[in-house]
N, CA, C and O atoms as a CHARMM CRD file, in Angstrom:
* protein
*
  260
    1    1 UNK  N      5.26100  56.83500  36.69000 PROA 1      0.00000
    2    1 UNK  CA     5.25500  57.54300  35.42300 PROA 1      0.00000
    3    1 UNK  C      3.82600  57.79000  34.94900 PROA 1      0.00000
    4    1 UNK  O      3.68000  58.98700  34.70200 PROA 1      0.00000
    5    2 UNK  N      2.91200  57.19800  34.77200 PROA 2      0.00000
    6    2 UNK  CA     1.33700  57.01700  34.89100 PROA 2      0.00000
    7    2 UNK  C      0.80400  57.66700  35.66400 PROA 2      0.00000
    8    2 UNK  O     -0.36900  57.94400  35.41400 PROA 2      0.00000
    9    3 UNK  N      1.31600  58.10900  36.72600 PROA 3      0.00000
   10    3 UNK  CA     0.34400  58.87800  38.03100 PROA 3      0.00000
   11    3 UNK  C      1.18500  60.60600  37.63800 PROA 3      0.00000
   12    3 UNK  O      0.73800  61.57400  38.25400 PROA 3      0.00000
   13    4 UNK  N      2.46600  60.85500  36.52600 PROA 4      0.00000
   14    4 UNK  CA     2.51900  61.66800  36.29000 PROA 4      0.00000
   15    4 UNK  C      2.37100  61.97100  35.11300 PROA 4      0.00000
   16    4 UNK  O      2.49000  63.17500  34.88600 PROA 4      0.00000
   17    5 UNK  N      2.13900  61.28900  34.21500 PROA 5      0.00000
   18    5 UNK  CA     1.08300  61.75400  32.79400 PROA 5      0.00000
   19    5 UNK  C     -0.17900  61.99000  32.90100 PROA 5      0.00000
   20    5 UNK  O     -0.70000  62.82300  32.15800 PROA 5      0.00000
   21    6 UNK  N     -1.13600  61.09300  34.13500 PROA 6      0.00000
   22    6 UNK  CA    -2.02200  61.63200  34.26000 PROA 6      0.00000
   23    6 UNK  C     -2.41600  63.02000  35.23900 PROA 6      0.00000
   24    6 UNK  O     -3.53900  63.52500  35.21900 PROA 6      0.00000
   25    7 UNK  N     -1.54600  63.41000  35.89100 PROA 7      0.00000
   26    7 UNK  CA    -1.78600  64.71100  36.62800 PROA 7      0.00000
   27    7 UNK  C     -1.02600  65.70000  35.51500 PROA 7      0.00000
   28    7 UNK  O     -0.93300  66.85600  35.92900 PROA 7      0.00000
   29    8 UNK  N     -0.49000  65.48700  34.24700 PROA 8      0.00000
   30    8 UNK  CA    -0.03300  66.58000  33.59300 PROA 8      0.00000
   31    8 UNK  C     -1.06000  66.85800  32.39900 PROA 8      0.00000
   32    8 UNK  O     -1.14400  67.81300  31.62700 PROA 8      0.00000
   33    9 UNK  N     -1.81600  65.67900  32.52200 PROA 9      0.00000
   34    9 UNK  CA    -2.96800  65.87000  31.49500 PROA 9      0.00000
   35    9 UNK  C     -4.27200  66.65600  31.99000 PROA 9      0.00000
   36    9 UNK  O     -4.95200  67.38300  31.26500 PROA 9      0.00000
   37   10 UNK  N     -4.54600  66.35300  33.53900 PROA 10     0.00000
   38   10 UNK  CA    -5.59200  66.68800  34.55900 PROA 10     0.00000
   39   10 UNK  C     -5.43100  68.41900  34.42000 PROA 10     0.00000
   40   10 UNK  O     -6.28700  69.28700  34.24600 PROA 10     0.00000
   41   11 UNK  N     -3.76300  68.50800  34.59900 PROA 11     0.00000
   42   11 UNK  CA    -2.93700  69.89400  34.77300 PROA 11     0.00000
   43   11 UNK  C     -4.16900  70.94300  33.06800 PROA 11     0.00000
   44   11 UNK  O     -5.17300  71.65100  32.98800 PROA 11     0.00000
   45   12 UNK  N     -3.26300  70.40400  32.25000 PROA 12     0.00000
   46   12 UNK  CA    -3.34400  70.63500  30.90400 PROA 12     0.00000
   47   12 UNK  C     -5.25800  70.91200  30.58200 PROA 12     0.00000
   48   12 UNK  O     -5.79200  71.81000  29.93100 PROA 12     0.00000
   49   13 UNK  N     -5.90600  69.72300  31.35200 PROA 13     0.00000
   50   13 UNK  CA    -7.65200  70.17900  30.99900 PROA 13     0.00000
   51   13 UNK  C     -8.02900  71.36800  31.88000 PROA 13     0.00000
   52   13 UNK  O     -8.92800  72.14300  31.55200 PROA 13     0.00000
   53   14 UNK  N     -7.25700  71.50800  33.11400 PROA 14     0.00000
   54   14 UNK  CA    -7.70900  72.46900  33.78100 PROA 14     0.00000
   55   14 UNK  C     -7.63000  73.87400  33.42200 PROA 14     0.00000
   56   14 UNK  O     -8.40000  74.82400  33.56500 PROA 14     0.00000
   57   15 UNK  N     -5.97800  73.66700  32.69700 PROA 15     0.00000
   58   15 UNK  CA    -5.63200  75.46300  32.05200 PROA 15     0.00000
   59   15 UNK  C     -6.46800  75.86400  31.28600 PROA 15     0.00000
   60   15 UNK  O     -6.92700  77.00200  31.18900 PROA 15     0.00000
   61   16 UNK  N     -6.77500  74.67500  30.53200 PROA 16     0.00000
   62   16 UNK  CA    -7.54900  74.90700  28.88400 PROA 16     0.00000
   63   16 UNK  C     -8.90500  75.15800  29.25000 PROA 16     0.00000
   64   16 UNK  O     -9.48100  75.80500  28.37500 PROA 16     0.00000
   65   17 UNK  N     -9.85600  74.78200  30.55800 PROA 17     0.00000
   66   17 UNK  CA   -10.82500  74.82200  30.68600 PROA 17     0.00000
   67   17 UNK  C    -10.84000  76.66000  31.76000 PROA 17     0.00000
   68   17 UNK  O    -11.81500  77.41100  31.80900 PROA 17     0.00000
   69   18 UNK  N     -9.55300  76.89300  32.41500 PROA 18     0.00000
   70   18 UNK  CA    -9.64800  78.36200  32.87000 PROA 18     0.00000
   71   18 UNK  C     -9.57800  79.12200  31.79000 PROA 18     0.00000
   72   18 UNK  O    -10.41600  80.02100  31.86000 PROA 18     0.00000
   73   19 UNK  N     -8.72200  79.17100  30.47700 PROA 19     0.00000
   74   19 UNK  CA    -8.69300  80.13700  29.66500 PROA 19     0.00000
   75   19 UNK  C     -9.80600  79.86400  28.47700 PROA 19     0.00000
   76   19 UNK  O     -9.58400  80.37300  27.37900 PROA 19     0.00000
   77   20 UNK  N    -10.89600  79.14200  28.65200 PROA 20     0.00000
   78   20 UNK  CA   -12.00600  79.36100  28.28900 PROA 20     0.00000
   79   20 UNK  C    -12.69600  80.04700  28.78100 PROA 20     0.00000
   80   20 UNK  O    -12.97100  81.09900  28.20500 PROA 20     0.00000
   81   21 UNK  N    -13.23300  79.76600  29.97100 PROA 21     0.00000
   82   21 UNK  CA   -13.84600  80.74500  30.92200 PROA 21     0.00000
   83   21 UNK  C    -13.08400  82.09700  30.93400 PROA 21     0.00000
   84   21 UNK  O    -13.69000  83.07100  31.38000 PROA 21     0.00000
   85   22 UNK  N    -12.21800  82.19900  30.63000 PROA 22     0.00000
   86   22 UNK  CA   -11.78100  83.90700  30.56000 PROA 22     0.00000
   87   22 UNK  C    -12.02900  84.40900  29.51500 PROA 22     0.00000
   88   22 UNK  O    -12.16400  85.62800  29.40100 PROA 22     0.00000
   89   23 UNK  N    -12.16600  83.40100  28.32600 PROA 23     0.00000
   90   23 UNK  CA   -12.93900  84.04900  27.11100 PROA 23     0.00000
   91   23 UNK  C    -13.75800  84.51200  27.18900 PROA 23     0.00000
   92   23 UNK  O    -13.94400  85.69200  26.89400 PROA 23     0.00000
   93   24 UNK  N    -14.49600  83.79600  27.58700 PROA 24     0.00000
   94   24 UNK  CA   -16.18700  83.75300  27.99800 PROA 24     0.00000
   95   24 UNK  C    -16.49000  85.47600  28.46400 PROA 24     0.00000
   96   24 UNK  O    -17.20700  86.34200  27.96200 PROA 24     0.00000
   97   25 UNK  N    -15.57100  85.46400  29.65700 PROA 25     0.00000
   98   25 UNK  CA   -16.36600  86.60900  30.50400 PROA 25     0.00000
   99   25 UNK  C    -15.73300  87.78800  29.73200 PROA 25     0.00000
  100   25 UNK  O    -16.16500  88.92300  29.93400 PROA 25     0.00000
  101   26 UNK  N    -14.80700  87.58700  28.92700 PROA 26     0.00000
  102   26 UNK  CA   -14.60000  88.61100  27.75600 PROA 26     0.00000
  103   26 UNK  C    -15.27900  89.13300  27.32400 PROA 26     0.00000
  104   26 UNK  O    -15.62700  90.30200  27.49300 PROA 26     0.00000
  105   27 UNK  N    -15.84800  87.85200  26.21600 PROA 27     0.00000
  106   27 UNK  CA   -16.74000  88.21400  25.21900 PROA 27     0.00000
  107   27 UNK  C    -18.07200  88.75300  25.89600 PROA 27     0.00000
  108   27 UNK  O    -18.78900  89.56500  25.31100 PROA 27     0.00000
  109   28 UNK  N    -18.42800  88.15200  27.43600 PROA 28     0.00000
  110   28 UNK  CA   -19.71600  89.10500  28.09900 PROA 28     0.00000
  111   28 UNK  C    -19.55300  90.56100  28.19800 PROA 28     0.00000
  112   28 UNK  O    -20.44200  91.34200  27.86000 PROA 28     0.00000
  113   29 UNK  N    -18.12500  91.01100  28.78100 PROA 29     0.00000
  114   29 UNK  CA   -17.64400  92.35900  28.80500 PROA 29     0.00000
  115   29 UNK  C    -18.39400  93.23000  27.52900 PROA 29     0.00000
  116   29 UNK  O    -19.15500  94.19600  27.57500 PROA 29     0.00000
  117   30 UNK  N    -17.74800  92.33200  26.18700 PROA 30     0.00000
  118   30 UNK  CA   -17.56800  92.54300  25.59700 PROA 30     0.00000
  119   30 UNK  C    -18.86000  93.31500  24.93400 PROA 30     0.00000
  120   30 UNK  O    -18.95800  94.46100  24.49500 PROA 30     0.00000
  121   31 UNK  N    -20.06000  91.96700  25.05600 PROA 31     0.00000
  122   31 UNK  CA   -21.29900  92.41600  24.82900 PROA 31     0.00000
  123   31 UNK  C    -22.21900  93.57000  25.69400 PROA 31     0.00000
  124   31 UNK  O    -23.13200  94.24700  25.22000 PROA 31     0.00000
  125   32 UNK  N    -21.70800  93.59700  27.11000 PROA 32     0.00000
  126   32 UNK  CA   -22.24200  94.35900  27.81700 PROA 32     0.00000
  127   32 UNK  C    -21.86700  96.00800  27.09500 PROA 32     0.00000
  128   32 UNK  O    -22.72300  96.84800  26.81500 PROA 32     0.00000
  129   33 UNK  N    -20.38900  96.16000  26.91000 PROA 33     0.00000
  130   33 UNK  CA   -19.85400  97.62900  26.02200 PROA 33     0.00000
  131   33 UNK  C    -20.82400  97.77600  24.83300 PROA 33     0.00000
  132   33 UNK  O    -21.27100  98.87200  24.49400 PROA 33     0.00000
  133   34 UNK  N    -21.13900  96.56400  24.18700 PROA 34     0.00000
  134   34 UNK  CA   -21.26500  97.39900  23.10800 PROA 34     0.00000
  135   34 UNK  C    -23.14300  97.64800  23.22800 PROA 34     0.00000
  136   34 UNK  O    -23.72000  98.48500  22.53200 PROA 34     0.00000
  137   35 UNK  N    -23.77500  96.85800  24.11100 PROA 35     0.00000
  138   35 UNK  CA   -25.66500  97.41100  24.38900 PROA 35     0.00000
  139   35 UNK  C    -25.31000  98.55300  25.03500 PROA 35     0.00000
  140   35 UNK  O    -26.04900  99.47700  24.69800 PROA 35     0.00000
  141   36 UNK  N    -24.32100  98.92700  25.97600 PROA 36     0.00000
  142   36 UNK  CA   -24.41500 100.53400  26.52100 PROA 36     0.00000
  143   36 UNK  C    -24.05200 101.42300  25.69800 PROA 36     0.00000
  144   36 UNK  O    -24.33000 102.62100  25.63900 PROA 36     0.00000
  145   37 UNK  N    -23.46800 100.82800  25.11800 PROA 37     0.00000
  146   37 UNK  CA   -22.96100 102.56800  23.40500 PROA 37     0.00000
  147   37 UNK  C    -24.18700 102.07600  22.41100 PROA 37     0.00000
  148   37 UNK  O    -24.85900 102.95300  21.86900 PROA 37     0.00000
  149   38 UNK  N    -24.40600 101.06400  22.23300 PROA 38     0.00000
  150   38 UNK  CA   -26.21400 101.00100  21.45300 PROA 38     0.00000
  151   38 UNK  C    -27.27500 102.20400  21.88900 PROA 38     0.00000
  152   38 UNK  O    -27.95700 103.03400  21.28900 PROA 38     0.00000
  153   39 UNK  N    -26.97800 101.74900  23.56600 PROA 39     0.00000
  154   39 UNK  CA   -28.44600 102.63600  24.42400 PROA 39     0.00000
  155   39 UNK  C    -28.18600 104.15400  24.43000 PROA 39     0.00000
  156   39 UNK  O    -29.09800 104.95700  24.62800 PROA 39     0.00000
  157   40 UNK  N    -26.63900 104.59600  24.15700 PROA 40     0.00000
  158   40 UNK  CA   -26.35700 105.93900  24.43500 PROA 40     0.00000
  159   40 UNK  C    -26.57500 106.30600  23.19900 PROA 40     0.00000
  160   40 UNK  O    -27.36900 107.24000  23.09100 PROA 40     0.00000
  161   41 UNK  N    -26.04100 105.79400  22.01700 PROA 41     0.00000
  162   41 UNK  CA   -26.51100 106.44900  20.70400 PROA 41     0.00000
  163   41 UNK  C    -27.81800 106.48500  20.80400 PROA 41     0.00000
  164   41 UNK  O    -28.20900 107.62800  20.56700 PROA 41     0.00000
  165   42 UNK  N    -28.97900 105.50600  21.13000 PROA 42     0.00000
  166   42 UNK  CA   -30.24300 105.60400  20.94800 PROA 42     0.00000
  167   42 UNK  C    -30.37400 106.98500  21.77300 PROA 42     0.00000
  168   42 UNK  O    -30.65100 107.88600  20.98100 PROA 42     0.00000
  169   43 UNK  N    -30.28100 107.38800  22.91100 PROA 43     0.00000
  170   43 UNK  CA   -30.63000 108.13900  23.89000 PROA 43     0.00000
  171   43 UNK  C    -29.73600 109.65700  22.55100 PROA 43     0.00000
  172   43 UNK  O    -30.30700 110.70800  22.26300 PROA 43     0.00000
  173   44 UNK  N    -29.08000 109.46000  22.31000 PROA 44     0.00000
  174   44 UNK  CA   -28.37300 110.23900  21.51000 PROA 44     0.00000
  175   44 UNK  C    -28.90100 111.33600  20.52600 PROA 44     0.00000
  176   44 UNK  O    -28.75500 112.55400  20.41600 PROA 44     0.00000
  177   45 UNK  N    -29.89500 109.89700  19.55000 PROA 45     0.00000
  178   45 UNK  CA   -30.49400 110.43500  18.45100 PROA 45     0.00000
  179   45 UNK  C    -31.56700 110.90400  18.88700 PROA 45     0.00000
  180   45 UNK  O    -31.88800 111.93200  18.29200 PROA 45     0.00000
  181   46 UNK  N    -32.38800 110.53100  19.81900 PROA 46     0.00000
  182   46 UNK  CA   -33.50500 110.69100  20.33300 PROA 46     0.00000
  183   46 UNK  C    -33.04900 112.43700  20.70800 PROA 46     0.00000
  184   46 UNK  O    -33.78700 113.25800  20.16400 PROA 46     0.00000
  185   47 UNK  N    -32.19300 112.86900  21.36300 PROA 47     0.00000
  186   47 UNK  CA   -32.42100 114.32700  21.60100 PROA 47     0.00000
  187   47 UNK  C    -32.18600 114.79200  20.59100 PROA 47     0.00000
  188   47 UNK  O    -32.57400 115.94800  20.42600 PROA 47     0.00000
  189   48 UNK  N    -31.70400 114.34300  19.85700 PROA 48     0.00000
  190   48 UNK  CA   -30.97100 115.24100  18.43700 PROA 48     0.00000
  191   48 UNK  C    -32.31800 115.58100  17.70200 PROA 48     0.00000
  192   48 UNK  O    -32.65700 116.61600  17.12800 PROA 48     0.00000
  193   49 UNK  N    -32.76800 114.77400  17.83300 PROA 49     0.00000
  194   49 UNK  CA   -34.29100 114.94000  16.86100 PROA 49     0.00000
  195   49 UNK  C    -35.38700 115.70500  17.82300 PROA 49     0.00000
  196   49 UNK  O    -36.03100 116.57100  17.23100 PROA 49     0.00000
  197   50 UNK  N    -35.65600 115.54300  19.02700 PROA 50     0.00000
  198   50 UNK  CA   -36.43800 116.40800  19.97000 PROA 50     0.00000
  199   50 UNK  C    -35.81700 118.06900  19.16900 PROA 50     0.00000
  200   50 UNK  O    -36.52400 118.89600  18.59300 PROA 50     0.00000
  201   51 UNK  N    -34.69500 118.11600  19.34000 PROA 51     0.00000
  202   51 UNK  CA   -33.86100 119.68800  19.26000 PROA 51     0.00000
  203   51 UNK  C    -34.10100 119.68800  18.04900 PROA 51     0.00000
  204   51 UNK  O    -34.89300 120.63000  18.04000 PROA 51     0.00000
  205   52 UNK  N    -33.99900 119.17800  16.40000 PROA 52     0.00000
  206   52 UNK  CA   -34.80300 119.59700  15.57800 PROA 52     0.00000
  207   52 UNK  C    -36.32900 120.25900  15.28700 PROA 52     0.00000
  208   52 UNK  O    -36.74200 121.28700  14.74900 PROA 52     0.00000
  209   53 UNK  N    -36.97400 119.00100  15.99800 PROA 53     0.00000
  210   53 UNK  CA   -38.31100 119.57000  16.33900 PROA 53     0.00000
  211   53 UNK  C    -38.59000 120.98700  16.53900 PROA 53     0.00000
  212   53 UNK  O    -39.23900 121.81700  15.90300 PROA 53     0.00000
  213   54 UNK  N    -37.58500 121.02700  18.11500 PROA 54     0.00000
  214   54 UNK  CA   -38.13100 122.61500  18.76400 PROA 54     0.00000
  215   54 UNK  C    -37.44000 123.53700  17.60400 PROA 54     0.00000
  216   54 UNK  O    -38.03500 124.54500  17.22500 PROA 54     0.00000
  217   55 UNK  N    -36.43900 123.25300  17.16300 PROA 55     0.00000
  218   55 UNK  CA   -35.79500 124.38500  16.01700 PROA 55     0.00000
  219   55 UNK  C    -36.53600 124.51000  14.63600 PROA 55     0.00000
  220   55 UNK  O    -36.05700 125.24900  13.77600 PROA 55     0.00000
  221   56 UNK  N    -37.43000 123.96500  14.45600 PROA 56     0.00000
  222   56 UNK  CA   -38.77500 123.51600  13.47800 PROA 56     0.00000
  223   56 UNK  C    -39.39400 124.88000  13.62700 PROA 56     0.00000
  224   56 UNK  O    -39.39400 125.84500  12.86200 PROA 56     0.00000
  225   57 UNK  N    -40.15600 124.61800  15.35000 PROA 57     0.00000
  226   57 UNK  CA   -40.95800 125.04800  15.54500 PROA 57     0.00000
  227   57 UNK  C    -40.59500 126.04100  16.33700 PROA 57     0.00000
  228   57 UNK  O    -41.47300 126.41000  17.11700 PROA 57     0.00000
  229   58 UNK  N    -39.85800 126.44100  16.37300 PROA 58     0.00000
  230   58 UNK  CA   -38.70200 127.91300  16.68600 PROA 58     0.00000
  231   58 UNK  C    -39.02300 128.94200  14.96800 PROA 58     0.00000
  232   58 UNK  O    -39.63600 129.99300  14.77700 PROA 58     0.00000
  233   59 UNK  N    -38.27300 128.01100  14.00700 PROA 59     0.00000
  234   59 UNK  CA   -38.66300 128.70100  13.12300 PROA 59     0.00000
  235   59 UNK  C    -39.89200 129.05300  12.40300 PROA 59     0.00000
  236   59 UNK  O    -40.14700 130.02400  11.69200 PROA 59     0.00000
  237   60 UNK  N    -40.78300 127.76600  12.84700 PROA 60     0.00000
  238   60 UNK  CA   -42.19900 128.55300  12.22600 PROA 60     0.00000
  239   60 UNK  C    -42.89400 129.32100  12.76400 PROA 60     0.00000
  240   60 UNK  O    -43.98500 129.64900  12.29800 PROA 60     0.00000
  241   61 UNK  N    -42.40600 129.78600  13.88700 PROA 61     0.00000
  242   61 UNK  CA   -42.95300 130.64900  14.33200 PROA 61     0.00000
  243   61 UNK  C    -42.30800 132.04600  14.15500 PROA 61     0.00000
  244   61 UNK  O    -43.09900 132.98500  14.06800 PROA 61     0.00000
  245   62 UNK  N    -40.99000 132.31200  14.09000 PROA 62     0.00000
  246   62 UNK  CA   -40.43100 133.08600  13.70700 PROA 62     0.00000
  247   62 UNK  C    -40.75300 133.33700  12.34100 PROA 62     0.00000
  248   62 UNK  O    -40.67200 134.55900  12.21200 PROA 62     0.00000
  249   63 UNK  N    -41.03200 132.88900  11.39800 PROA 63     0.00000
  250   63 UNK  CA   -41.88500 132.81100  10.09200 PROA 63     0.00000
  251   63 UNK  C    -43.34800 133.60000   9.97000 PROA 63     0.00000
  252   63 UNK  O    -43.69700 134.53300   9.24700 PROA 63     0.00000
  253   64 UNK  N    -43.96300 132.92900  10.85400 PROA 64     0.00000
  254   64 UNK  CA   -45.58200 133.74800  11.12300 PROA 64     0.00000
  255   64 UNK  C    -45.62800 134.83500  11.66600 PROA 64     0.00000
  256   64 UNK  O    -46.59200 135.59600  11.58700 PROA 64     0.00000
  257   65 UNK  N    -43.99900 135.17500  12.64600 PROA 65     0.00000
  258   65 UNK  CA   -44.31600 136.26800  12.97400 PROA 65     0.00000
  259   65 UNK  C    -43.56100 137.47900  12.33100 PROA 65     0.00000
  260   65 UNK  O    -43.86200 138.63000  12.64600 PROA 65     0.00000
């Protein structure tokens, strides 16, 4: 009875210690999604504002001339 409470407890640390580790690599997933939609918005705004620029300087020149 002892050699099967303790393999149901052994059982029981092992599940609890796999569905941690599946948290885990979740929450890495998790973090990895959200620095690549960080880096794409950055990459994002960055043209958005280049294309202001040239439309700036699209219009001031269309202005002078």
């Amino acid at each position: 009875m002892k050699k099967l409470l303790g393999l149901l407890a052994v059982t029981g640390m092992l599940f609890t210690a796999a569905c941690g580790e599946k948290e885990a690599s979740e929450e890495t997933e998790i973090e990895v999604i959200i620095e690549d939609m960080e880096e794409a918005a950055e990459e994002v705004i960055e043209e958005a504002e280049e294309m202001m620029e040239e439309a700036e300087e699209a219009i001031e020149d269309a202005v002078e001339a």
